[in-house]
Residue, then its C-alpha position, 0 to 999 in steps of 0.5 A: x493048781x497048788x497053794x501056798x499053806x501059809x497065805x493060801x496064794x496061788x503057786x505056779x508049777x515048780x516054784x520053790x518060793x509063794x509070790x504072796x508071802x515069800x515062804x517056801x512052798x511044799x509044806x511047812x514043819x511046825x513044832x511038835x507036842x511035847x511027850x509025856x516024859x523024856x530024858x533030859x536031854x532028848x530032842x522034843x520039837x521039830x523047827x517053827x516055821x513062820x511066813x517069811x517076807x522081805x520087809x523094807x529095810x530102814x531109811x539111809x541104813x547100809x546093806x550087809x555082807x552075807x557071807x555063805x559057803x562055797x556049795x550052799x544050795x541054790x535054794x538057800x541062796x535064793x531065799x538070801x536073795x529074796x529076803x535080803x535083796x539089798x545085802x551082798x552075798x559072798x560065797x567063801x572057799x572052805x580054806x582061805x574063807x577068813x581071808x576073803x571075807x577081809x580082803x572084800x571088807x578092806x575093798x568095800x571100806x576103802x570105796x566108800x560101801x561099808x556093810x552095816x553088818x557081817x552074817x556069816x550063814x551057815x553051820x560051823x562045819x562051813x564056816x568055823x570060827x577062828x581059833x585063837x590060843x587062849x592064854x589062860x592055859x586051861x581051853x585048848x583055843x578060843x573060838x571067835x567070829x570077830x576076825x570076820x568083821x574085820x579088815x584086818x587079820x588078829x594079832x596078839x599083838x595088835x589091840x586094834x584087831x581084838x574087837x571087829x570093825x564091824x559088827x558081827x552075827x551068826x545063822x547058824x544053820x543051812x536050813x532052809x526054812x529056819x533061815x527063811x525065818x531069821x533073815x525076815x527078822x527085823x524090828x521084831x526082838x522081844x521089847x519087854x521083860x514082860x514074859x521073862x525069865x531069870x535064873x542064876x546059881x545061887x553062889x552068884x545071886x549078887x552079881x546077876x542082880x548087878x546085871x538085871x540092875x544095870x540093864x533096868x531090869x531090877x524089877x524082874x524076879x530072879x530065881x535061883x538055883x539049886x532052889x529052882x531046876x529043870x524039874x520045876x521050870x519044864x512044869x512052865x512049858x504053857x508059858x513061853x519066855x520073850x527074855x531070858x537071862x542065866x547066870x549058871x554053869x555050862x559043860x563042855x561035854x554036855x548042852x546043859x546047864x547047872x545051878x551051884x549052892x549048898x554043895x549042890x549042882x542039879x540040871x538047871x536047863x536042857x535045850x528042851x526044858x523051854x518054850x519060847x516066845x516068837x522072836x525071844x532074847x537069849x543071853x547066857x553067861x553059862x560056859x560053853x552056852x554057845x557052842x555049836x560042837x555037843x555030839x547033841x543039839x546045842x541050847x542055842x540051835x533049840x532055842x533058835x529051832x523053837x522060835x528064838x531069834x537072839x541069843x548071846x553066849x561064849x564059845x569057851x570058859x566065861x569068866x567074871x567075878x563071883x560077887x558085885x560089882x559085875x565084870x567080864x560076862x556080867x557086863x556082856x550080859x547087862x550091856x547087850x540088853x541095855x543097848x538092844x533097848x537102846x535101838x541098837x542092833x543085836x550085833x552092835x548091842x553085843x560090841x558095845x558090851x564088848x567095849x564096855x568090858x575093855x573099858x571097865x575090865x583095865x587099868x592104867x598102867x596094867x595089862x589086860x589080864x587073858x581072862x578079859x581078853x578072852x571074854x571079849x573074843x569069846x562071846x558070840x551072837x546067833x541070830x541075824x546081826x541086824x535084828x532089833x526090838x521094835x522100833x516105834x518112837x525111834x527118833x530121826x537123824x543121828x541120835x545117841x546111838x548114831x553117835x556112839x555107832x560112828x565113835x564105837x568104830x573110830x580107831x584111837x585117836x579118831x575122836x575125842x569122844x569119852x569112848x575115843x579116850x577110853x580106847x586109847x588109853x587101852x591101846x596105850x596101856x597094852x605091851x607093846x608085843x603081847x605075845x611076847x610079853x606072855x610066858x606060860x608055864x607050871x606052877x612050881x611043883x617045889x611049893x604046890x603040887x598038881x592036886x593041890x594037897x598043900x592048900x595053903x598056897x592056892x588059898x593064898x593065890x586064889x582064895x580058895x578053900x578047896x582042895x581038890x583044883x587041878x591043872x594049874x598053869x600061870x601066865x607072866x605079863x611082863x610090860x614095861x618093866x612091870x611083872x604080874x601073873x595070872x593064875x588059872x585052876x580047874x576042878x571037874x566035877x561030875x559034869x562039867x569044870x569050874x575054873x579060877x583064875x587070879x593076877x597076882x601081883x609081884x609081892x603076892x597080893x592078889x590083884x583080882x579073882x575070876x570065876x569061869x560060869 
């Protein structure tokens, strides 16, 4: 007769799950000792593994979608089955899956059975995320999963279909045990800042205090890089992190992360750098921190491998603004931890935050400049959408939150709440054909050349003082009969890009500034 190693519990021939404990049978992987020296970048660990059960969902809480693959293996699917008996599988074609998964919203909603969440389960190879052009001109697309919570296909020149309506998230993997491991995540987040860590480039020390202000985290220390790096925070391996926050800079030709200051920019951060508590909290503003596409192990499947159960990043360039007050990313990142606090779910945590960049990232009369529109299509979850921090003391009925849920997926003019303003003041101030209001086309070559050598006229559009910024593209918002551009550089350094953007305004004031992270 085997046994379960996990609880010990009897297991009758060719069983693939414990009666007991619901883990899967025929050995458990645990995460390995760390060598005594590597390179940055190398893999270190294998994959946590912990007793999966399925816990009892909350009173009067809605089922979920799953969403997996055609041809995902049957073990998998009876692993969702076991752990999330409630929720709804739906297996997608590998063309056309977009579709069905809005074809089964719209049906679900119009009867009545609105999932609490969408889970799209499995590697991106199987389930991609949606390409969307990006219209600041300087990442070829921008990658998404937030058609997947809606019922509706995105359109550019739709405002209602940029945000889901439905929250989403993201398991990024086909294996077993850590999906096992992640769809038994409940009420399990990390509540504290406790075991944290903080860490910003020291060019952008301002405005991650605006955030660890905003999310009632002022009293976490936060460090900075080039003072702090990979040498010195891999020297903290004995102290696993439940909270985490970076505002540092991401590469899309490598995983790491870099810090900026004093002309320097050493490795602030490798996947491997870290240990993680069970259950941690991930939010990065980094570029690229969420991407799943680095020929290595991204930092998001590392962390999640080692025991991280949250973790929010963008799929593209994040943009957001060099000094206080915060915006763009900075706001996703101050709002999804104070609405996780909050109660919220991770995936309704990262919505709200969402709302909130449209809310403070527009104003009356203008457009959305395409850098705002691209931090609300560009940051994703990675972990189950359902996941919250604990629970205790939550109260009973339809509580604040409840109310902001119902307002949060209200269409324009649905309610009168201040979010319900807020939404519809932005669908008001919208063209009313966005793609067609956007033209984008080079610089003038006649008064700036593609390097930059005459630094003038970029000081004078996006206040900079280098010269050495590349690829310049601008983009003309024309809405009611109103001009504004925006205008995007990128400058490679040895490792990764950085990236200015400015909308400047037809006198050639320069409206606001943008940084990429």
């Amino acid at each position: 007769m085997s046994f379960c190693g996990q609880c010990g519990e009897s297991a009758s021939a060719g069983a693939k799950f414990c009666r007991g404990c619901g883990a899967p049978l025929g050995g458990v992987e645990s995460k390995s000792a760390r060598p005594g020296s590597r390179s940055p970048s190398a893999p270190r660990s294998l994959p946590r593994s912990t007793s999966a059960r399925a816990k009892p969902a909350r009173t009067g809480e809605a089922p979920c979608l799953i969403v997996v693959a055609e041809g995902t293996n049957r073990e998998l699917l009876n692993t969702i089955r076991q752990l999330r008996p409630r929720d709804e599988v739906v297996r997608v074609p590998a063309r056309g899956g977009l579709r069905t998964i809005q074809k089964t919203l719209a049906s679900r909603q119009r009867s009545g059975r609105r999932p609490a969440a969408v889970c799209l389960l499995g590697p991106v190879s199987s389930l991609p995320p949606v390409e969307v052009e990006d219209l600041t001109g300087m990442d070829e697309s921008v990658l998404t999963d937030n058609p997947y919570g809606s019922s509706q296909p995105f359109d550019a020149d739709n405002p209602a279909t940029w945000l889901p309506e439905i929250p989403v998230g993201r398991i990024p993997t086909d294996d077993v045990g850590l999906a096992s491991r992640l769809l038994a995540v409940q009420d399990d987040l990390c509540g504290s800042w406790d075991n944290s860590l903080a860490v910003s480039a020291s060019v952008w020390r301002d405005a991650s205090e605006g955030v660890l202000e905003t999310c009632l985290a002022s009293d976490v220390l936060l460090e900075t890089s080039p003072e702090v790096d990979h040498d010195i925070l891999e020297e903290r391996t004995g102290s696993p992190q439940g909270r985490l926050y970076f505002n540092v800079h991401g590469s899309d030709m490598e995983p790491d992360w870099y810090g900026e200051g004093d002309w320097e920019q050493p490795v602030v951060l490798t996947p491997t750098t870290l240990t993680y508590d069970d259950n941690a909290i991930l939010v990065s503003e980094a570029c690229y921190g969420a991407t799943q596409l680095f020929e290595n192990e991204s930092m998001s499947q590392v962390f999640l491998r080692n025991g991280g159960s949250c973790f929010i990043g963008s799929s593209i360039i994040a943009w957001g603004p060099p000094v206080a007050p915060i915006g763009q990313a900075d706001i996703i990142a101050a709002e999804s931890f104070r609405h996780l606090d909050a109660g919220a779910t991770a995936a309704e945590a990262l919505l709200r935050a969402k709302h909130a960049v449209l809310e403070y990232s527009t104003e009356e009369d203008e457009p959305t400049p395409p850098a705002v529109l691209n931090t609300v299509l560009s940051f994703t979850l990675l972990g189950p959408p359902w996941a919250r921090v604990s629970s205790e003391g939550a109260p009973q009925g339809e509580t604040v939150l409840g109310r902001a849920r119902r307002q949060m997926n209200a269409a324009p003019g649905e309610d009168d709440s201040l979010l319900g303003q807020v939404r519809a003041r932005i669908a008001e101030r919208l063209p009313a054909s966005l793609a067609s209001a956007l033209r984008r086309v080079p610089l003038d070559t006649s008064s700036l050349s593609d390097q930059f050598e005459n630094t003038s006229e970029i000081e004078k559009v996006l206040g900079l003082e280098e010269s050495t910024f590349q690829h310049a593209v601008s983009t003309t918002l024309d809405v009611q009969n109103k001009q504004l551009m925006f205008v995007a550089a990128r400058h490679q350094h040895k490792n990764f890009s950085v990236f200015r953007g400015a909308v400047v305004e037809p006198s050639g004031r320069v409206a606001q500034v943008y940084h990429s992270k």
